[in-house]
C-alpha positions as CSV (number, residue, x, y, z in Angstrom):
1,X,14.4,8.2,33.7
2,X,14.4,9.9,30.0
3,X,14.2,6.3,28.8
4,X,10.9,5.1,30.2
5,X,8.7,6.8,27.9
6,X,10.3,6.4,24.8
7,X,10.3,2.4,25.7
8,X,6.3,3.1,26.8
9,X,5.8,4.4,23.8
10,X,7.7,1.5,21.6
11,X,5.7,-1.1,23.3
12,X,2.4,0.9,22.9
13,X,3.2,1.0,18.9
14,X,4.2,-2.9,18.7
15,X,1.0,-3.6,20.5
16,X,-0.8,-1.3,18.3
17,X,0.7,-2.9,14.9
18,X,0.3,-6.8,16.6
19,X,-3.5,-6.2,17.3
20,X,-3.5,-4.2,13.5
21,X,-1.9,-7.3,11.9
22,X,-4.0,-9.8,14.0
23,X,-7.2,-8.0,12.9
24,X,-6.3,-7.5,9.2
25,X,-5.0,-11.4,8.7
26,X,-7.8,-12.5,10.5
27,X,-10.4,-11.0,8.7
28,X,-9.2,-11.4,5.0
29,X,-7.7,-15.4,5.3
30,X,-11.2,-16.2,7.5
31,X,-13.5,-15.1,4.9
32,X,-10.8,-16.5,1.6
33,X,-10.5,-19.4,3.7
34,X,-14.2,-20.5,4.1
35,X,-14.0,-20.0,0.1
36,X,-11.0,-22.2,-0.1
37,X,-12.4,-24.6,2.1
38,X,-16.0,-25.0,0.8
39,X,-16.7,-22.6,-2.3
40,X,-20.4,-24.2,-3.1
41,X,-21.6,-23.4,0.5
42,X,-19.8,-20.2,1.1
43,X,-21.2,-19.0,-2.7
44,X,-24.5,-20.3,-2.0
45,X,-24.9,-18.5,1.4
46,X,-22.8,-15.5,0.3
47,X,-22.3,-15.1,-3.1
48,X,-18.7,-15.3,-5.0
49,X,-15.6,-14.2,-3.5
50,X,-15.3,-11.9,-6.3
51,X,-14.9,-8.5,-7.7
52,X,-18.2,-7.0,-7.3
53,X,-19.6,-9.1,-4.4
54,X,-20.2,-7.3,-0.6
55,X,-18.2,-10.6,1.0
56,X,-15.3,-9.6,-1.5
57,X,-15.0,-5.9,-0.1
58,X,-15.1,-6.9,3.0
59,X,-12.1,-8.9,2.7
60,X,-10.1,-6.4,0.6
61,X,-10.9,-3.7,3.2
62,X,-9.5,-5.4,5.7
63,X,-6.7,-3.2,6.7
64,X,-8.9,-0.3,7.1
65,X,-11.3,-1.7,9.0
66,X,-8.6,-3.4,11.4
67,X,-7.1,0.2,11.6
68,X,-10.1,1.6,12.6
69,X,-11.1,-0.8,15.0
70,X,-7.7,-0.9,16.9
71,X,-7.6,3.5,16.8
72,X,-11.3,3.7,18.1
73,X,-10.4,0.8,20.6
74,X,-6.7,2.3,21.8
75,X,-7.1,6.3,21.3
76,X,-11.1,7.0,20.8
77,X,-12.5,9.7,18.9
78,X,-8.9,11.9,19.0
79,X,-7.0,8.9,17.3
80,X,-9.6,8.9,14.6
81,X,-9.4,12.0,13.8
82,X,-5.9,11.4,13.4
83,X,-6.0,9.1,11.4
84,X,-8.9,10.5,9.2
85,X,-6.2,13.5,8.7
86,X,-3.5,11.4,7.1
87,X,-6.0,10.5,4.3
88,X,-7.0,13.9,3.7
89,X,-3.5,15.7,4.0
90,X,-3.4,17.0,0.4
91,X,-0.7,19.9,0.7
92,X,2.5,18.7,-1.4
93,X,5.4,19.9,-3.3
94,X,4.4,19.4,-6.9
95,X,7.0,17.6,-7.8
96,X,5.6,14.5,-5.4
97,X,2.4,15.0,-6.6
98,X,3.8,14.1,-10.2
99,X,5.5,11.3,-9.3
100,X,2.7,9.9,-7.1
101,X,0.3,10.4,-10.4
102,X,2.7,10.0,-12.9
103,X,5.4,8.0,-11.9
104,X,4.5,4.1,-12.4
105,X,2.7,4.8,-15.9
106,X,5.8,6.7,-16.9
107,X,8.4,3.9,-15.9
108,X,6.2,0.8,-17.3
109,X,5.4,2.9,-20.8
110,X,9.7,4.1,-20.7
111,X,10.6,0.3,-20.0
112,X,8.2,-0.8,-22.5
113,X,10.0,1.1,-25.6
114,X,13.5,0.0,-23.8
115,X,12.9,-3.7,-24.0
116,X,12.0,-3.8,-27.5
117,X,15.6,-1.9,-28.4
118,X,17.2,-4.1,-26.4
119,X,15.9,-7.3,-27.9
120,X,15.1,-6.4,-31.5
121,X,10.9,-7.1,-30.5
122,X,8.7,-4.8,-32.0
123,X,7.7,-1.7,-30.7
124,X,4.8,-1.5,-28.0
125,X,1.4,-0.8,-29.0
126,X,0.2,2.5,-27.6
127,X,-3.6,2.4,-27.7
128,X,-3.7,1.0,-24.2
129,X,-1.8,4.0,-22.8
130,X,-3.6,6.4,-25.2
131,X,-7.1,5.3,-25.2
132,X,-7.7,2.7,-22.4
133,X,-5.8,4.1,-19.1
134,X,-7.3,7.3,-20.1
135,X,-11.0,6.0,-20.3
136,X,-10.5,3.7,-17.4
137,X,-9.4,7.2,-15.1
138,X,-12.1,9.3,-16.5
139,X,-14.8,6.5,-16.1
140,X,-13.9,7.1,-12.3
141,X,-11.9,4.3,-11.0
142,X,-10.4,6.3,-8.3
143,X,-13.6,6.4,-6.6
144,X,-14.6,2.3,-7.5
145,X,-10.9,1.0,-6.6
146,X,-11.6,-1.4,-3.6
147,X,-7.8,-2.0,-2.8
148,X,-7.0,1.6,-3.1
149,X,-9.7,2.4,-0.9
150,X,-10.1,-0.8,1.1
151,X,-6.6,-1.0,2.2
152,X,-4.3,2.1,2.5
153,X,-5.8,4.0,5.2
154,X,-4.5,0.8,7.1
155,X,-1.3,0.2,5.3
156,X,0.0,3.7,5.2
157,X,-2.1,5.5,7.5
158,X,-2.2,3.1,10.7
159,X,1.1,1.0,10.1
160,X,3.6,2.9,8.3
161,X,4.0,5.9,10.8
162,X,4.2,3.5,13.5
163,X,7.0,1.9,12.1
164,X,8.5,4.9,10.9
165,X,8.4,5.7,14.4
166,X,10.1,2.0,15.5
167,X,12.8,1.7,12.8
168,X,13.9,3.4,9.5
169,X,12.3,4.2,6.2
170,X,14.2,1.5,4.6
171,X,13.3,-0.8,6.8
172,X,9.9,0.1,7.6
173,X,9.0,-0.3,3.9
174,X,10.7,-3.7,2.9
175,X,9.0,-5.4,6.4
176,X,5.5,-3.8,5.3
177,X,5.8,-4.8,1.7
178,X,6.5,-8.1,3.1
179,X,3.8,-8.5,5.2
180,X,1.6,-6.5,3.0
181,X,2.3,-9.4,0.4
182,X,1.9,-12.3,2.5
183,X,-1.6,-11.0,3.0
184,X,-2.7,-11.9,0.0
185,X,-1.6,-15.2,0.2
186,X,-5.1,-17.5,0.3
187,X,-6.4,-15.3,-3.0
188,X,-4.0,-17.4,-4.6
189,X,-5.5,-20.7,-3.9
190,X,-9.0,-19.0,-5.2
191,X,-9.7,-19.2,-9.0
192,X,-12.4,-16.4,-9.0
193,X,-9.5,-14.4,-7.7
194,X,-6.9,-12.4,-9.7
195,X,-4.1,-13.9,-8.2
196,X,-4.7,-16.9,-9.0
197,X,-2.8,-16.5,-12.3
198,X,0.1,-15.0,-11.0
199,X,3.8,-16.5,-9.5
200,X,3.8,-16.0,-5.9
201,X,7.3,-15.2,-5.5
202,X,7.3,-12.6,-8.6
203,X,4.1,-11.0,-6.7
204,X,5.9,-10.7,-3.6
205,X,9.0,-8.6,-5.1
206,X,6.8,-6.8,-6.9
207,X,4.8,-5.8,-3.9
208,X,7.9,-5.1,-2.0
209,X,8.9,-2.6,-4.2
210,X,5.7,-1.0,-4.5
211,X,5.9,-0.3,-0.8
212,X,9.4,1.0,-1.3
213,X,7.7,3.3,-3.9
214,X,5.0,4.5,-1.4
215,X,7.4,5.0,1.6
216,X,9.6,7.2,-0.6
217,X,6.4,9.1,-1.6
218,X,5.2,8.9,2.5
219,X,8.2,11.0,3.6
220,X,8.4,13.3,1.0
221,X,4.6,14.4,1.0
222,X,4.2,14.6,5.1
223,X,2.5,11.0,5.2
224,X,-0.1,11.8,3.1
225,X,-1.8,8.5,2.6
226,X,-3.8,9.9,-0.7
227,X,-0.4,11.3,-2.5
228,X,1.7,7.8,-1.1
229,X,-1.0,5.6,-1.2
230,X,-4.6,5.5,-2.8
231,X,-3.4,7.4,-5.8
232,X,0.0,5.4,-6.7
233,X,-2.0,2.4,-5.7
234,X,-5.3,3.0,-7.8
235,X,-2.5,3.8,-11.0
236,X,-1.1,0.2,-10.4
237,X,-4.3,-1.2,-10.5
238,X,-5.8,0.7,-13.3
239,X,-2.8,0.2,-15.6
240,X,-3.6,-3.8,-15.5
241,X,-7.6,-2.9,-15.8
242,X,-6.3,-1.1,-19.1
243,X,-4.4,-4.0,-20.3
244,X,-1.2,-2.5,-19.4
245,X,1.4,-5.5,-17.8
246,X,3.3,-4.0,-15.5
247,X,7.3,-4.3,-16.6
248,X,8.5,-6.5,-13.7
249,X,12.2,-5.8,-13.8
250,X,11.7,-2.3,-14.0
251,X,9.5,-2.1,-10.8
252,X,12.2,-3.3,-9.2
253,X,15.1,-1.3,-10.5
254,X,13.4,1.6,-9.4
255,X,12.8,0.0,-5.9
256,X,16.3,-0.8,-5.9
257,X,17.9,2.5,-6.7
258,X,15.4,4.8,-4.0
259,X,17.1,2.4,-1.6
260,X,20.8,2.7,-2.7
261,X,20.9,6.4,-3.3
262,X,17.4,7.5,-0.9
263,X,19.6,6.1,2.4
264,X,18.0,4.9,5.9
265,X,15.4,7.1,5.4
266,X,14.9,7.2,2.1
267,X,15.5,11.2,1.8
268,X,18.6,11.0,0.5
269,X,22.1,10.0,1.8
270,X,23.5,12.0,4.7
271,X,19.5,13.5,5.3
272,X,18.1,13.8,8.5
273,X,15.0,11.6,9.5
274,X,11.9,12.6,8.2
275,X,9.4,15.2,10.2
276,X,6.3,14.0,9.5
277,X,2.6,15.0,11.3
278,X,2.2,13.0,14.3
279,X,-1.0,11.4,16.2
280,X,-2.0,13.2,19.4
281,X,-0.5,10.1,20.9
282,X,3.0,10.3,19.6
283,X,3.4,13.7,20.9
284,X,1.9,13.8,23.9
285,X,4.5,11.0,24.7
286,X,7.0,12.7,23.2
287,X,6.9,15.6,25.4
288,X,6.7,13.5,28.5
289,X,10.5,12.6,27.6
């Protein structure tokens, strides 16, 4: 009898992340699509699927509007609330803060003086960590960041605790960096895009391992999607804004060793399963065990 509402409650979370996925794909790839298919008409009726154009935030914030959709649809004004908690769950140990602000600049700008010892190149030219990061963070790209904004409160705040819930951190963050990089599949076939100039299969290990990255942050900062997500997310993007090329091989070291040595759930080896905030949801069927 103890079983049936822990297997409710799995099928309630595959259900929620099938109509999540449905929703997100379905929005973004419709809207690329139409761009791929017929770019004159869709610019001409639309404008260009570009930065800066209302049909291009729409199809970046595609995860958060899916997530919000399927809460408000599946667990009304309680599961919003929910879910508006997880963005604005601040309360950290300082150390995670540091690594979710500091962490990818400091690997890149670490790798960047390591290549050049090991291959004799010269040394890096600091004025892009120095002056142009800086000016791009102060000029307020936080608050203009439409993947940071348009997609984490779906990514991390709608998907990732479900899986969490469904299998282990590991786990959880290699399938959602997959999917998470598949997403972006049709901006590669758009040459107003970004990804247009970029090898798909390199994008999708990077990817992975920024998920990896953001999981490990997840558990350690009580799913806090701002600490895990946005900020880590808006550092990627502003790094490459400040002409900063993010150092592929390092990305993925670091990916690699929070698996090795972070275990199943990415706390450590031997560490007990993370105890993060849960939805209204999860422990009202909890307690029904």
């Amino acid at each position: 009898m103890a079983a049936r509402p822990i297997e409710a409650l799995r099928r309630r979370l595959w259900v929620d992340l099938g109509l999540f996925t449905l929703a997100t794909f379905a929005l973004t790839w419709l809207l690329v699509g139409l761009y791929i298919w017929n770019a004159d008409a869709m610019t001409a009726t639309f404008g260009p699927m570009k930065l800066g154009a209302p049909v291009f935030y729409i199809a970046v914030a595609a995860p958060t509007i899916a997530a919000l959709l399927v809460t408000a649809w599946r667990y009304g004004e309680a599961g919003l609330v929910d879910l508006g908690r997880s963005l604005v769950r601040v309360r950290a140990n300082w150390i995670w803060i540091a690594i979710s602000l500091l962490g990818y600049p400091l690997l890149w700008l670490l790798a960047s003086f390591l290549e050049p010892m090991a291959t004799g190149a010269e040394s890096p030219d600091l004025s892009s960590w120095l002056i142009a990061l800086p000016a791009v963070l102060l000029a307020g790209h936080l608050f203009r960041d439409p993947g940071a904004l348009g997609e984490e409160l779906g990514w991390r705040g709608f998907a990732l605790p479900r899986l969490l819930e469904l299998m282990d951190a590991r786990r959880a963050s290699l399938l959602l960096g997959l999917v998470w990089a598949v997403w972006h599949l049709p901006a590669f076939f758009l040459s107003t895009l970004s990804q247009s100039q970029v090898n798909f299969g390199l994008f999708i290990l990077n990817v992975v391992a920024f998920s990896v990255f953001m999981t490990w942050l997840f558990v350690h900062t009580r799913g806090s999607v701002l600490w895990a997500g946005i900020v880590p997310h808006m550092l990627i993007n502003a790094a490459s804004k400040a002409g900063i090329t993010p150092v592929f091989w390092a990305t993925v070291a670091a990916a690699v060793m929070i698996i090795i040595f972070g275990g199943k759930h990415l706390r450590g080896i031997g560490w007990p399963k993370a105890d993060l905030p849960q939805s209204t949801f999860l422990n009202r069927a909890r307690s029904a065990k």
